[in-house]
C-alpha positions as CSV (number, residue, x, y, z in Angstrom):
1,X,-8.5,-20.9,26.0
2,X,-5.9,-20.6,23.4
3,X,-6.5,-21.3,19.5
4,X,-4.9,-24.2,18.3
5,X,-1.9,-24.1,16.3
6,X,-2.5,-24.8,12.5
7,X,0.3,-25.3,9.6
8,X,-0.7,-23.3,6.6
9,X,-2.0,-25.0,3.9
10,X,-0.6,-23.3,1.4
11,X,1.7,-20.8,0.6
12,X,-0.4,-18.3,-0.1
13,X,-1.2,-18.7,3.7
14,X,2.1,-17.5,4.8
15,X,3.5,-13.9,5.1
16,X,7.3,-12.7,5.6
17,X,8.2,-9.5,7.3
18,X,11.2,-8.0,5.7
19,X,12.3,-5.1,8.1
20,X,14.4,-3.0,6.1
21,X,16.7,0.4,6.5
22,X,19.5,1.6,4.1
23,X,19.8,-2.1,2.2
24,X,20.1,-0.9,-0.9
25,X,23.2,-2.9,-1.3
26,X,21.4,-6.0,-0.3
27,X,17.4,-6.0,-0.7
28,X,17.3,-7.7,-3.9
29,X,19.3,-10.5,-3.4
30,X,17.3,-11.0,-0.1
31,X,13.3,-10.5,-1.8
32,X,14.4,-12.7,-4.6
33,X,15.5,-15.6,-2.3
34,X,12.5,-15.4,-0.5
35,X,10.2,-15.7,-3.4
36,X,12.7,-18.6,-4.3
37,X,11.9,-20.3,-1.3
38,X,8.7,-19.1,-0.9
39,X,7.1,-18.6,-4.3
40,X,3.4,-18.1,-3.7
41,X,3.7,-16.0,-0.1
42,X,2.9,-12.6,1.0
43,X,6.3,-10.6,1.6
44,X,6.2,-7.3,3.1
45,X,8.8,-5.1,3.1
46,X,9.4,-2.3,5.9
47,X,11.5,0.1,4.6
48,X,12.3,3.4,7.0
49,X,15.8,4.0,5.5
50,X,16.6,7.2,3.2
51,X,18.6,5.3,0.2
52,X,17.1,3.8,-2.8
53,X,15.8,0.4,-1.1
54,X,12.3,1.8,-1.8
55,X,13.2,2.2,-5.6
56,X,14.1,-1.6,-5.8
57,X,11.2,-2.6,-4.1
58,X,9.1,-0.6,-6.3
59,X,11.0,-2.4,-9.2
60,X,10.6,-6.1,-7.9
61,X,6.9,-6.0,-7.5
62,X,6.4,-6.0,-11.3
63,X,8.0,-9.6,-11.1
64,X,6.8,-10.7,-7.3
65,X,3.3,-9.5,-7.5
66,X,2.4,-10.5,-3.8
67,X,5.3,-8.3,-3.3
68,X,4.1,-5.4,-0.5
């Protein structure tokens, strides 16, 4: 029998999956409106590009702390 759906009760219940490859150009702008959205959640970002996406990422989790 299948689990009931449940609404999160907070934010820190909720996690965003950022798939990611070469967005160098546009990572920022997308993490930060996230956490503008979503200030208290659990974003992860999937990074399997070669530019500097990884860099920024590396940079924003100093201000996003839930930041993965």
């Amino acid at each position: 029998m299948p689990m009931p759906m449940t609404m999160p009760t907070t934010m820190n219940d909720v996690s965003i999956i950022i798939p990611s490859k070469n967005e160098e150009k546009s990572i920022f702008e997308c993490v930060t409106r996230v956490f503008n959205v979503y200030p208290e959640a659990e974003v992860i970002v999937v990074d399997s590009g070669l530019d500097g996406t990884c860099k920024i990422i590396h940079d924003l989790q100093k201000k996003y702390p839930t930041l993965i």
